[in-house]
One Martini backbone bead per residue (centre of mass of N, CA, C, O) as a GRO file, in nm:
protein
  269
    1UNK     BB    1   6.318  -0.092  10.562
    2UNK     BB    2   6.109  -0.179  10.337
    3UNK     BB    3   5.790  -0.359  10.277
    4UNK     BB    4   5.732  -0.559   9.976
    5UNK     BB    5   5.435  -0.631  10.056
    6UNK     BB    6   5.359  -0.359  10.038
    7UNK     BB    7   5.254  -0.130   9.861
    8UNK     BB    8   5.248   0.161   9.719
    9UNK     BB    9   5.300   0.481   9.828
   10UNK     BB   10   5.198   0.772   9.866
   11UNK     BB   11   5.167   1.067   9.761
   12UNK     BB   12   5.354   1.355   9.971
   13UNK     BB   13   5.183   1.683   9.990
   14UNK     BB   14   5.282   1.963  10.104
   15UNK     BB   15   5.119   2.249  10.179
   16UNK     BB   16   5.305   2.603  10.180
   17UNK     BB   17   5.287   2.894  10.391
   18UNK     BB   18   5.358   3.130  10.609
   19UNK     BB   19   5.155   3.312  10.459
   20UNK     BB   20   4.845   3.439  10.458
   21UNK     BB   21   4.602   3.433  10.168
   22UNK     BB   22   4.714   3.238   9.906
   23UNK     BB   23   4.553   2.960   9.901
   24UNK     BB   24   4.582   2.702   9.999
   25UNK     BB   25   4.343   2.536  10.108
   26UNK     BB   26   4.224   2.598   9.809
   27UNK     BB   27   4.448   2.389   9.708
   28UNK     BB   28   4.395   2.132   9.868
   29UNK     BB   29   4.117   2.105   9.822
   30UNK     BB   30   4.074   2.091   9.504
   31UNK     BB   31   4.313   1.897   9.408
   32UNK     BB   32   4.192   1.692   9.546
   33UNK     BB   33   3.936   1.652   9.411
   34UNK     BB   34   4.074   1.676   9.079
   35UNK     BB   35   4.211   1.392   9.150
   36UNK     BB   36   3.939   1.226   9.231
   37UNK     BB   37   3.829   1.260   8.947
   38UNK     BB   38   4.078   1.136   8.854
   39UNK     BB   39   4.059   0.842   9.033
   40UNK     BB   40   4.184   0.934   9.304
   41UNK     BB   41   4.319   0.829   9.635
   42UNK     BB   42   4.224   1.089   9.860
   43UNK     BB   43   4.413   1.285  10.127
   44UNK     BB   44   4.357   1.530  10.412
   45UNK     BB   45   4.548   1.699  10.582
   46UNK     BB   46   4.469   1.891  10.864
   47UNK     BB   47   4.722   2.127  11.009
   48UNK     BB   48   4.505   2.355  11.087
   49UNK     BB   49   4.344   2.491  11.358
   50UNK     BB   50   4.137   2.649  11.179
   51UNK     BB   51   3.993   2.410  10.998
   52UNK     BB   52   3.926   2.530  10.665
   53UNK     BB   53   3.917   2.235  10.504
   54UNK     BB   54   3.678   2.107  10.706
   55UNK     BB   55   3.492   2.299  10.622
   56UNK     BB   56   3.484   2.320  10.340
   57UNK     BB   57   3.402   1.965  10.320
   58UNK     BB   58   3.145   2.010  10.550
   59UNK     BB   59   3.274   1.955  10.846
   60UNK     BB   60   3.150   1.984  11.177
   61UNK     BB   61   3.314   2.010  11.446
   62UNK     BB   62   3.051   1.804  11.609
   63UNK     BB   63   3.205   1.587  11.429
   64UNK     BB   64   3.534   1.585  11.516
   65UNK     BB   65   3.634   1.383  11.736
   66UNK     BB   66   3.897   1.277  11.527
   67UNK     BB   67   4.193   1.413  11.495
   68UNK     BB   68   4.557   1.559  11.416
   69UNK     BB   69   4.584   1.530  11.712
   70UNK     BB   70   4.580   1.266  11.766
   71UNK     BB   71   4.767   1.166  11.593
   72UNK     BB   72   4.990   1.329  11.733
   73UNK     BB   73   4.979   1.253  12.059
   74UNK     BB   74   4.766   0.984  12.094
   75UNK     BB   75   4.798   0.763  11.902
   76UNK     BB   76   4.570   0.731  11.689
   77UNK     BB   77   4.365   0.568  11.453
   78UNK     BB   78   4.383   0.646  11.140
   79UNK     BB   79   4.039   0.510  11.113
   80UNK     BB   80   3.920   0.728  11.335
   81UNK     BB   81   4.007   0.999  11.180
   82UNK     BB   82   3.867   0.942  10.913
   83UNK     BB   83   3.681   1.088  10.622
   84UNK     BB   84   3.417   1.139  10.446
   85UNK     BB   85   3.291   1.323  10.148
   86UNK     BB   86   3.141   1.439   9.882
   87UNK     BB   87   3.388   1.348   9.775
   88UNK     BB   88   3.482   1.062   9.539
   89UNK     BB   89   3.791   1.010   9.698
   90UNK     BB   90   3.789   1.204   9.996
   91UNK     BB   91   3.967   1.255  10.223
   92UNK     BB   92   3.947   1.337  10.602
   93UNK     BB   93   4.182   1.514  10.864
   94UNK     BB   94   4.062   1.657  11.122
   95UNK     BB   95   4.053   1.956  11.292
   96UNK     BB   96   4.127   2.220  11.543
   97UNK     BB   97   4.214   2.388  11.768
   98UNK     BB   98   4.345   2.211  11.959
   99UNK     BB   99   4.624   2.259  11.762
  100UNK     BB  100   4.724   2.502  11.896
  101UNK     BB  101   4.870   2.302  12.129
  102UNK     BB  102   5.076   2.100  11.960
  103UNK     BB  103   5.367   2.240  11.988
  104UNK     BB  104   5.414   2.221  12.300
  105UNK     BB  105   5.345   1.930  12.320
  106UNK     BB  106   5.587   1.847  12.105
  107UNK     BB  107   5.825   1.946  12.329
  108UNK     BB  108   5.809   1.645  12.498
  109UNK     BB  109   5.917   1.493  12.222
  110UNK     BB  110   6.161   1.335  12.137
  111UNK     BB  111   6.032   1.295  11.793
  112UNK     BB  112   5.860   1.550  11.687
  113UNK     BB  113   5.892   1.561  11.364
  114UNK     BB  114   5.757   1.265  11.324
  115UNK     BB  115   5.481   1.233  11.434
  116UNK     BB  116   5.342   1.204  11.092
  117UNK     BB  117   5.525   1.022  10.933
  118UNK     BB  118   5.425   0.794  11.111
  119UNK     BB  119   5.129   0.804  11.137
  120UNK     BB  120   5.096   0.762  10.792
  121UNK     BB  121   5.230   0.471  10.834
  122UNK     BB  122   5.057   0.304  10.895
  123UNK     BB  123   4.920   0.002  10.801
  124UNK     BB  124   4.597   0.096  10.811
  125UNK     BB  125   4.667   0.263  10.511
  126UNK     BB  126   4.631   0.028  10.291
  127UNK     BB  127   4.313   0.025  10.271
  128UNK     BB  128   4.272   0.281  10.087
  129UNK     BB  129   4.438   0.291   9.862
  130UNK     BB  130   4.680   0.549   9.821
  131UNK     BB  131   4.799   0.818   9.588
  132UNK     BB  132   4.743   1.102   9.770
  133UNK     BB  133   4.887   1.352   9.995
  134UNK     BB  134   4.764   1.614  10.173
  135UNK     BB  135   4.883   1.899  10.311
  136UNK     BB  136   4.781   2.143  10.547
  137UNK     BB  137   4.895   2.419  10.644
  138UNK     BB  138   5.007   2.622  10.776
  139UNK     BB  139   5.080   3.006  10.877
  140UNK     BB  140   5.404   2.839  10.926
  141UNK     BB  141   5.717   2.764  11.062
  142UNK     BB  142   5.635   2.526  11.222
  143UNK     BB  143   5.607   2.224  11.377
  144UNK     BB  144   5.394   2.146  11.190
  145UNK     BB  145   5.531   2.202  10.938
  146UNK     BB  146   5.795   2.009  11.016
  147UNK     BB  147   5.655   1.780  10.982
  148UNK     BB  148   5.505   1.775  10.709
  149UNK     BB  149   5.780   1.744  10.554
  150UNK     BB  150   5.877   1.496  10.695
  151UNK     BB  151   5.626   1.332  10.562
  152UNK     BB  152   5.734   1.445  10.271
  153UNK     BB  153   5.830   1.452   9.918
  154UNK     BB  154   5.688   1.759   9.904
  155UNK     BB  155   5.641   2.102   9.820
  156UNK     BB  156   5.377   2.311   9.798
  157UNK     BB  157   5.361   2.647   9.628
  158UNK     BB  158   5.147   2.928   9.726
  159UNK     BB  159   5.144   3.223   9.493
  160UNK     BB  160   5.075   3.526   9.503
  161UNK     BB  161   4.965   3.813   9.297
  162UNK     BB  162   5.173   4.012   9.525
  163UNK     BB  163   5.322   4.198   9.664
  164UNK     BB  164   5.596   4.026   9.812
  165UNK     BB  165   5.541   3.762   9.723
  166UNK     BB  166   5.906   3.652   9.726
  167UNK     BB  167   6.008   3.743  10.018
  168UNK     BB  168   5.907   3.433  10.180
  169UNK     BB  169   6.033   3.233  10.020
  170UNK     BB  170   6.336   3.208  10.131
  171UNK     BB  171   6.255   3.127  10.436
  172UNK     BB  172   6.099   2.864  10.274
  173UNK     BB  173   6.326   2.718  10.191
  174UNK     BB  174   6.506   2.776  10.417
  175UNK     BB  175   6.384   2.508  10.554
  176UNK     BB  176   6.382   2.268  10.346
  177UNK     BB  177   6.683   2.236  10.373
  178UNK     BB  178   6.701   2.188  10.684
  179UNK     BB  179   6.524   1.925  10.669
  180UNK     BB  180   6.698   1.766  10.436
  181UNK     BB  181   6.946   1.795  10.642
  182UNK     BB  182   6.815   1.656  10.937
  183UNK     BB  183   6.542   1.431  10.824
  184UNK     BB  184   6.491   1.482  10.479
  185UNK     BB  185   6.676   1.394  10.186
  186UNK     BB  186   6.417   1.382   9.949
  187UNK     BB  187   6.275   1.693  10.001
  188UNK     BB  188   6.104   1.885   9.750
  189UNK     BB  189   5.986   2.097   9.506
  190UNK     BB  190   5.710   2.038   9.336
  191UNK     BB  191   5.562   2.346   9.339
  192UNK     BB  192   5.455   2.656   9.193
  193UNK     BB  193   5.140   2.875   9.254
  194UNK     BB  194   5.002   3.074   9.083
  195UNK     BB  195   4.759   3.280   9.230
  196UNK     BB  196   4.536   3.522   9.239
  197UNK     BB  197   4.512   3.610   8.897
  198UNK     BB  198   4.539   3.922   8.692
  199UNK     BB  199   4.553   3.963   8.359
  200UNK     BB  200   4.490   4.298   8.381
  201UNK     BB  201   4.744   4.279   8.588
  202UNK     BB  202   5.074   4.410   8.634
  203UNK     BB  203   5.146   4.303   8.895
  204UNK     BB  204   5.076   3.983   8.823
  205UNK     BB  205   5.288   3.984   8.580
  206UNK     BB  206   5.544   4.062   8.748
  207UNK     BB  207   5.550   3.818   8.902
  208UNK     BB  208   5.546   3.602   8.698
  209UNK     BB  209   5.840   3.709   8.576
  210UNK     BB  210   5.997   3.669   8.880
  211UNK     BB  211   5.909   3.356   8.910
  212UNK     BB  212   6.045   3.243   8.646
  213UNK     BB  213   6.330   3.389   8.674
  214UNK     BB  214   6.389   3.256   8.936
  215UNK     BB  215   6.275   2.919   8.913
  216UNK     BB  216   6.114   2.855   8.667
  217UNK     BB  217   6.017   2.513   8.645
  218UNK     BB  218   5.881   2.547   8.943
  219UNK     BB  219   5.649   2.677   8.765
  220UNK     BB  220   5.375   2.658   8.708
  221UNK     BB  221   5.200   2.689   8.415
  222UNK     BB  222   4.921   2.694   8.588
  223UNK     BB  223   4.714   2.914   8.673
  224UNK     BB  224   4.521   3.119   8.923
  225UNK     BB  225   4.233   3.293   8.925
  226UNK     BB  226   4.036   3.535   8.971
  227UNK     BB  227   3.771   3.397   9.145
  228UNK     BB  228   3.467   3.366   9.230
  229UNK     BB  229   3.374   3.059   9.305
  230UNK     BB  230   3.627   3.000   9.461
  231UNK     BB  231   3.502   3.204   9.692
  232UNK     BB  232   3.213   3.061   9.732
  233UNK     BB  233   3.240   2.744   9.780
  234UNK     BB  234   3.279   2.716  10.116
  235UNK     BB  235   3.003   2.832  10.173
  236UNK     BB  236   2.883   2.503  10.087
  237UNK     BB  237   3.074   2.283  10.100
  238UNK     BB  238   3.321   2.270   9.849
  239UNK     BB  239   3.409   2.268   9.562
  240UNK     BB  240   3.470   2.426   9.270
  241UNK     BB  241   3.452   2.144   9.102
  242UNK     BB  242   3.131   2.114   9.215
  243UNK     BB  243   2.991   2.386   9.216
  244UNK     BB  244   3.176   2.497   8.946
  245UNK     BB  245   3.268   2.342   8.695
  246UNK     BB  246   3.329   2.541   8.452
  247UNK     BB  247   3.534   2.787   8.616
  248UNK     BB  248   3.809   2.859   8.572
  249UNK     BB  249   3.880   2.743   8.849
  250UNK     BB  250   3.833   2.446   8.806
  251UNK     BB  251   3.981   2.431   8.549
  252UNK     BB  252   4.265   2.521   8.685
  253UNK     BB  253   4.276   2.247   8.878
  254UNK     BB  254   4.253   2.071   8.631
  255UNK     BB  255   4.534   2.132   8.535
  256UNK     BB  256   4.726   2.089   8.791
  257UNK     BB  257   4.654   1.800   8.836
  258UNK     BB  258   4.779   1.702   8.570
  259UNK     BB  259   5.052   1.848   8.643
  260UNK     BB  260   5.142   1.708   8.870
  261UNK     BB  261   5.127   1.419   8.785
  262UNK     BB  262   5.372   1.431   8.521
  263UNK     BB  263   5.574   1.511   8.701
  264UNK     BB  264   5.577   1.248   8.830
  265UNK     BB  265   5.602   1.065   8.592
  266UNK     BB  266   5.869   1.191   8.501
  267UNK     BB  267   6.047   1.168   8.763
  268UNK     BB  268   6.009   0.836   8.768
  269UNK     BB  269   6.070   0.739   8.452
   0.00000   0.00000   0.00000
């Protein structure tokens, strides 16, 4: 039973695509970014070993004394872990190789799913007022990723748009399916993200066409263009938001987050 006393829980929305290079990070860092600029306090979540999230926030690995490793395996307190960024409003819960074993120690674990969801739900997040957690997920559909989803009200998916793009979507779906029947049966699909879109390519075209009539609704709006800004910005240890506020990239971040919100709220209305 809920807490009446405590305030209302963030939404938490993992990043997930079991494919790499589809954008994930990237859309995890920037959204984040884009809901802070609007006013939002935002957590992010790496849950991904490569650590590319805290990379690009700026978090230098000899700086990361306490990951979400720790979270997941030592049950160390939230406060130790959570870093503030240079992005105002975007907190940042980093990551390390160390995360690479942490698949195999997590199978000794008898709640072993719910690992994130309970660490998630600490009493001591309510001093943040977080209105959004992103978790970045792996590359792929292991135990970490399994967790994500266990502790989150939804999943956004980023599809590139490039051949094959849909054909790892199935099974990424049945995943979702499969934890919302055994585990968490709030889980939805918050929506898909069409990524790196050149809209001078046919085969972009058809990509955004076989996913509209594919999925309909769960596909945002706004589509995310092949830009170099975007390209450059984790370079900087920026959000592409900061990099190039002007750039096609950060238009389209800030038009998504806007469009998370909403759906959000006619979704609560």
């Amino acid at each position: 039973m809920s807490d009446p006393t405590r305030p209302k829980p963030p939404r938490i929305i993992s990043i997930c695509n079991q494919k790499g290079g589809v954008g994930k990070t990237t859309t995890a860092i920037n959204l984040g970014a884009a809901l802070a600029e609007e006013g939002y306090n935002v957590l992010l979540v790496d849950l991904d070993p490569q650590g590319n999230a805290s990379t690009g926030l700026g978090v230098e690995p000899e700086d990361r004394r306490y990951t979400t490793y720790d979270l997941l395996l030592d049950e160390t307190d939230l406060t130790k872990v959570l870093r503030r960024t240079t992005v105002d409003g975007l907190l940042l819960a980093p990551s390390t190789t160390d995360l690479s074993s942490a698949d195999i120690e997590m199978m000794a674990v008898e709640k072993r799913s719910f690992l994130l969801h309970d660490a998630l739900r600490q009493p001591a997040i309510d001093a943040y007022e977080l209105d959004f957690i992103l978790i970045d997920c792996p590359p792929s559909l292991s135990l970490l990723t399994v967790n994500a989803m266990v502790a989150s009200d939804s999943v956004l998916i980023p599809l590139q748009s490039e051949f094959f793009a849909l054909e790892g979507l199935s099974q990424l779906m049945l995943t979702v399916r499969e934890v919302r029947e055994a585990a968490n049966p709030n889980l939805r699909i918050e929506g898909v993200l069409l990524t790196m879109y050149d809209g001078r390519n046919n085969l972009s075209q058809q990509v955004e066409h076989d996913a509209r009539e594919t999925l309909g609704g769960l596909v945002y709006e706004t589509i995310v263009p092949r830009n170099v800004r975007i390209s450059e910005a984790p370079s900087f240890a920026m959000p592409v938001t900061a990099y190039d506020a002007g750039s096609k990239g950060a238009l389209a971040y800030r038009a998504l987050a806007q469009e998370v919100v909403e759906k959000i709220e006619l979704a609560t209305a």
